[in-house]
Short mmCIF file of the C-alpha atoms (twelve columns), coordinates in Angstrom:
data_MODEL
# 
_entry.id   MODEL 
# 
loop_
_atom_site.group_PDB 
_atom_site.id 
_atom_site.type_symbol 
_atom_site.label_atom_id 
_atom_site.label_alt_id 
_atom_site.label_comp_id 
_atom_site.label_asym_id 
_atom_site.label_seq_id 
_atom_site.Cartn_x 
_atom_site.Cartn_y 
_atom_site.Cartn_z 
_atom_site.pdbx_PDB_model_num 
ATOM 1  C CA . UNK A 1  19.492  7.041   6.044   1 
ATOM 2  C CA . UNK A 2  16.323  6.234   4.364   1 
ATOM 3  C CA . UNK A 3  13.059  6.110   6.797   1 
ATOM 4  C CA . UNK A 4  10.125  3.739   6.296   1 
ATOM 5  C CA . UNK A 5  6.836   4.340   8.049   1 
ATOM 6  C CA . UNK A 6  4.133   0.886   7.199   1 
ATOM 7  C CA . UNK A 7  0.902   1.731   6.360   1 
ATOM 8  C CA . UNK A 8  -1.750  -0.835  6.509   1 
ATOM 9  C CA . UNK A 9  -4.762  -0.282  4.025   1 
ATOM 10 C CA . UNK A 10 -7.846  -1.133  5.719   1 
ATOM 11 C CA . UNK A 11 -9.809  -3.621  3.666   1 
ATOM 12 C CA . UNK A 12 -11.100 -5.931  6.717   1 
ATOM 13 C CA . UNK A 13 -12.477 -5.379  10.247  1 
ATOM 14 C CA . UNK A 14 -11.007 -3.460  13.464  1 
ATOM 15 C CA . UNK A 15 -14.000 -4.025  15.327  1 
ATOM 16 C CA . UNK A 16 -16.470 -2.724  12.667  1 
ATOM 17 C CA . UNK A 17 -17.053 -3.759  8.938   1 
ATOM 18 C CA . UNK A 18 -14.621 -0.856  6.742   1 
ATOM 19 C CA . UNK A 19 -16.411 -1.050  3.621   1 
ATOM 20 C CA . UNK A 20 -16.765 2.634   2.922   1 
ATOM 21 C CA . UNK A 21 -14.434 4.223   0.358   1 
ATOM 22 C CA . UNK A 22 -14.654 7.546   2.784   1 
ATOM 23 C CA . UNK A 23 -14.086 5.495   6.345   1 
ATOM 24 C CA . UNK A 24 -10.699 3.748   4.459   1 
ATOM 25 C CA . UNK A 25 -9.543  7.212   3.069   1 
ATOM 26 C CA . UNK A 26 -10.227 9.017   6.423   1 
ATOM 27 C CA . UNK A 27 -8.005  5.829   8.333   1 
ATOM 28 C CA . UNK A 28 -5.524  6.516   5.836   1 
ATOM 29 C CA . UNK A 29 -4.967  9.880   5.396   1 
ATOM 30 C CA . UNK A 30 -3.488  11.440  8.874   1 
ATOM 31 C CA . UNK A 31 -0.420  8.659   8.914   1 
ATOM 32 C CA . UNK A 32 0.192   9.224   5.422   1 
ATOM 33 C CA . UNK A 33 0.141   13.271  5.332   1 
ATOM 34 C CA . UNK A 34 2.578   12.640  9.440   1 
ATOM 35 C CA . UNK A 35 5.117   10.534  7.254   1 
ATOM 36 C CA . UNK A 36 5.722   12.486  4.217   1 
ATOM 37 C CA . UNK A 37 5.928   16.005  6.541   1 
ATOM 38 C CA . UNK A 38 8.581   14.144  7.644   1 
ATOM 39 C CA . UNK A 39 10.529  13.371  4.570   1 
ATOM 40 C CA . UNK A 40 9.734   9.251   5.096   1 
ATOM 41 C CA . UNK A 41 8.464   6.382   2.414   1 
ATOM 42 C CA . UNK A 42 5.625   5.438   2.984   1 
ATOM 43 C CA . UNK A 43 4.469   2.177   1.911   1 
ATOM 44 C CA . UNK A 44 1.215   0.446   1.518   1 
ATOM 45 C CA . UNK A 45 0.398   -3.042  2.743   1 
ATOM 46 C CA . UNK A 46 -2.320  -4.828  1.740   1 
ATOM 47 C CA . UNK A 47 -3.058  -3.516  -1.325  1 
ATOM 48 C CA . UNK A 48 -5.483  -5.739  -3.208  1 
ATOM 49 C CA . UNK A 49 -7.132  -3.838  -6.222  1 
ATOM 50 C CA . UNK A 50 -6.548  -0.752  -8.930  1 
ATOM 51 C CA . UNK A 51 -9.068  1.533   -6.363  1 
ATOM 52 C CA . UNK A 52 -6.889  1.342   -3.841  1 
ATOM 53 C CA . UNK A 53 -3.999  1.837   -5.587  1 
ATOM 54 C CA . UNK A 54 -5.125  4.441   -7.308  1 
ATOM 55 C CA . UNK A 55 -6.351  6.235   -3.880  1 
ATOM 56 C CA . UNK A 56 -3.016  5.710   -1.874  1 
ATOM 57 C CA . UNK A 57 -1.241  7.231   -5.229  1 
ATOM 58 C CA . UNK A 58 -3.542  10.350  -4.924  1 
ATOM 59 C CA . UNK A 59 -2.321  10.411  -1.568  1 
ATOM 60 C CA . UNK A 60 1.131   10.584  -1.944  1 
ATOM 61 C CA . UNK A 61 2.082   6.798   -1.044  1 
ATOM 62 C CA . UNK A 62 3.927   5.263   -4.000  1 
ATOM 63 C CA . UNK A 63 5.135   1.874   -2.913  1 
ATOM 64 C CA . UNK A 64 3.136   -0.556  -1.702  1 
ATOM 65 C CA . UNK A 65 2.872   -4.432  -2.130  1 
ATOM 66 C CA . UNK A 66 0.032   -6.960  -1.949  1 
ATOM 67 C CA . UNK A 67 -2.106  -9.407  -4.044  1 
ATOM 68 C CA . UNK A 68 -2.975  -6.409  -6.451  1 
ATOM 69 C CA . UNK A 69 0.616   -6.499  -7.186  1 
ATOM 70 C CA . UNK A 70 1.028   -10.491 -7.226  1 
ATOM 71 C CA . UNK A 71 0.355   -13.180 -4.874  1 
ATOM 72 C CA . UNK A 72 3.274   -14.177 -2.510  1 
ATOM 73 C CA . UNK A 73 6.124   -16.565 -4.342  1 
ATOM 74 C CA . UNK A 74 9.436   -18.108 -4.214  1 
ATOM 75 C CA . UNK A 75 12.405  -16.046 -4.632  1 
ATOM 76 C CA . UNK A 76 13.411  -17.954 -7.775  1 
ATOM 77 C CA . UNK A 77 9.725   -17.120 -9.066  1 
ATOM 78 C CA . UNK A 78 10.122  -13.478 -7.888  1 
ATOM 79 C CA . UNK A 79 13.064  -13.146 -9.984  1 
ATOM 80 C CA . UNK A 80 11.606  -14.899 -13.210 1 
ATOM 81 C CA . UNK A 81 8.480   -12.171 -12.529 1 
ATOM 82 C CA . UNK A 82 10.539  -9.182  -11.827 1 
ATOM 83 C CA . UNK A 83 12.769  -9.337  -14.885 1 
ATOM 84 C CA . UNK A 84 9.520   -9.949  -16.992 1 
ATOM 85 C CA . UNK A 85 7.724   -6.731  -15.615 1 
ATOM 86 C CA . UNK A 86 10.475  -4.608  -15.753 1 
ATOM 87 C CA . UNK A 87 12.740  -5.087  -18.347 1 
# 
């Protein structure tokens, strides 16, 4: 059975203004590190540029999804894009 834990990338407000690199990795980090001791996916949300994909990479998340990525779309669009990135 294959586990997913969510992981939100902080990008906006929770009460305060996250604009520091070092605030998002510290928010980051601890559920990141508690899912993969665990042997579960973890998977970004939210992801909107390289920098932060490139940080939740170094981290050990792999999969994530947001406008980075692409901007949300029809499933007939989806599968026009996906067989043009990865055939």
């Amino acid at each position: 059975m294959l586990a997913v834990f969510l992981l939100y990338f902080v990008t906006g407000k929770i009460g305060l203004q996250l604009s520091s690199h070092a605030l998002q990795v510290t928010l980051i980090w601890p559920p990141t590190v508690i899912a993969l001791s665990f042997s579960l996916d973890v998977i970004a949300e939210g992801v909107e540029s390289h920098v932060q994909s490139t940080v939740l990479i170094d981290l050990g998340c792999h999969l994530g999804q947001g406008y980075y990525f692409s901007h949300p779309m029809p499933a007939d669009e989806f599968m026009m894009w996906f067989k043009k990135h990865h055939d």
